[in-house]
FIRO-420224 format. One line per 10 residues: number of its first residue (from 1); their letters; for each residue x, y negated, z of C-alpha. Coordinates in steps of 0.1 Angstrom, whole numbers. Each point is the difference from the previous one (the first is absolute). Layout:
<recs>
NUM	A	X,Y,Z ~ ...
</recs>
This chain:
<recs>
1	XXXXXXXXXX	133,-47,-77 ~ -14,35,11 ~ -39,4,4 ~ -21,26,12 ~ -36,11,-9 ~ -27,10,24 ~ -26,22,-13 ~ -35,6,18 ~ -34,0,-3 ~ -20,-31,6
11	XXXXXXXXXX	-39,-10,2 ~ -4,-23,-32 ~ -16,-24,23 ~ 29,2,24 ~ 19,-24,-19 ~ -8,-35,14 ~ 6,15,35 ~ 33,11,-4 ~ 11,-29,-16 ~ -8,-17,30
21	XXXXXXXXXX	18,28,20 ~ 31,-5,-20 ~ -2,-38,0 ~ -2,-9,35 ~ 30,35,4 ~ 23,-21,-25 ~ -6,-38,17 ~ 22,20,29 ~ 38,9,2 ~ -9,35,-11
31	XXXXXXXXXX	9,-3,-34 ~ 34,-13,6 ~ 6,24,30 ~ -6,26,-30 ~ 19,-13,-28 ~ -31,-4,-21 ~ 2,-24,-27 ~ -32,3,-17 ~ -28,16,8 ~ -30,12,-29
41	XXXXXXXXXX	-33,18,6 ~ -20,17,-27 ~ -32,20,-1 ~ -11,22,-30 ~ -31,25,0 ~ 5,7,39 ~ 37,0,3 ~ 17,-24,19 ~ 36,-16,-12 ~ 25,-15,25
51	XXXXXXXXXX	34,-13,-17 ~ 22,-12,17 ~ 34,-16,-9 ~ 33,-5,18 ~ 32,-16,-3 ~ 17,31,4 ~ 1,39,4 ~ -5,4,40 ~ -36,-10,-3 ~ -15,30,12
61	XXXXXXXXXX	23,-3,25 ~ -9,-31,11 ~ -37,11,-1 ~ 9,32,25 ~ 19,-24,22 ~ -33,-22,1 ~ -24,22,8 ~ -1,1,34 ~ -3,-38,2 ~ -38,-10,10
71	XXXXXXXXXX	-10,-21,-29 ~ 11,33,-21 ~ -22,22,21 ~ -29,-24,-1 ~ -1,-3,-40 ~ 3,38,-4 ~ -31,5,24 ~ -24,-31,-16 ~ 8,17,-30 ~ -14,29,9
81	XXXXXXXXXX	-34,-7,-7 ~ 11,-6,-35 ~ 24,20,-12 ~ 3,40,0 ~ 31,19,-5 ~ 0,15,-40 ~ 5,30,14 ~ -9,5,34 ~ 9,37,2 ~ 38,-10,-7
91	XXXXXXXXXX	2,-33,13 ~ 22,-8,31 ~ 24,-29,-4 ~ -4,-33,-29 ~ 26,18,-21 ~ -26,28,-4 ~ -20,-28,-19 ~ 27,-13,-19 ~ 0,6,-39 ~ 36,9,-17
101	XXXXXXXX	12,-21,-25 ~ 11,21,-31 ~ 5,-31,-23 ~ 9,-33,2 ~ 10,-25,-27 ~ 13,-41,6 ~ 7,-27,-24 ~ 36,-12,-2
</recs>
């Protein structure tokens, strides 16, 4: 499994919103379209947590290859109103969001 992690910043009260975002996003074939296996949303003092699991490597892949479908487009924009870039000065693409994994441990 390979998983990616999302950092932002979030309104504290933002939370029950975009669970409902992410909800009704993940009742369509979007998550299969991009390989995602599991998806987890965290919050913490203002930041915003997005990890996302896949089956295998080409993930991000998958997610550039779905980004111009509509239902893509239409999550990243209701979003908007919730969810701000960590670092808006650097921020272009997701992967500019995405934290690097330096450890990782799994039992046997």
């Amino acid at each position: 499994m390979h998983s990616n992690l999302i950092v932002a910043r979030m309104d504290p009260g933002a939370t029950a919103d975009v669970a409902r975002l992410f909800s009704a996003f993940d009742t369509t074939g979007m998550p299969h379209r991009m390989g995602t296996r599991r998806r987890q949303l965290f919050a913490f003092r203002g930041l915003y947590f997005h990890l996302q699991d896949f089956d295998t490597e080409n993930g991000g892949e998958l997610i550039e290859e779905a980004k111009a479908d509509p239902r893509f487009i239409r999550i990243s924009e209701d979003l908007k109103p919730h969810i701000e870039a960590y670092d808006p000065a650097t921020w272009r693409t997701p992967a500019d969001a995405m934290a690097t994994r330096f450890y990782s441990w799994e039992s046997e």
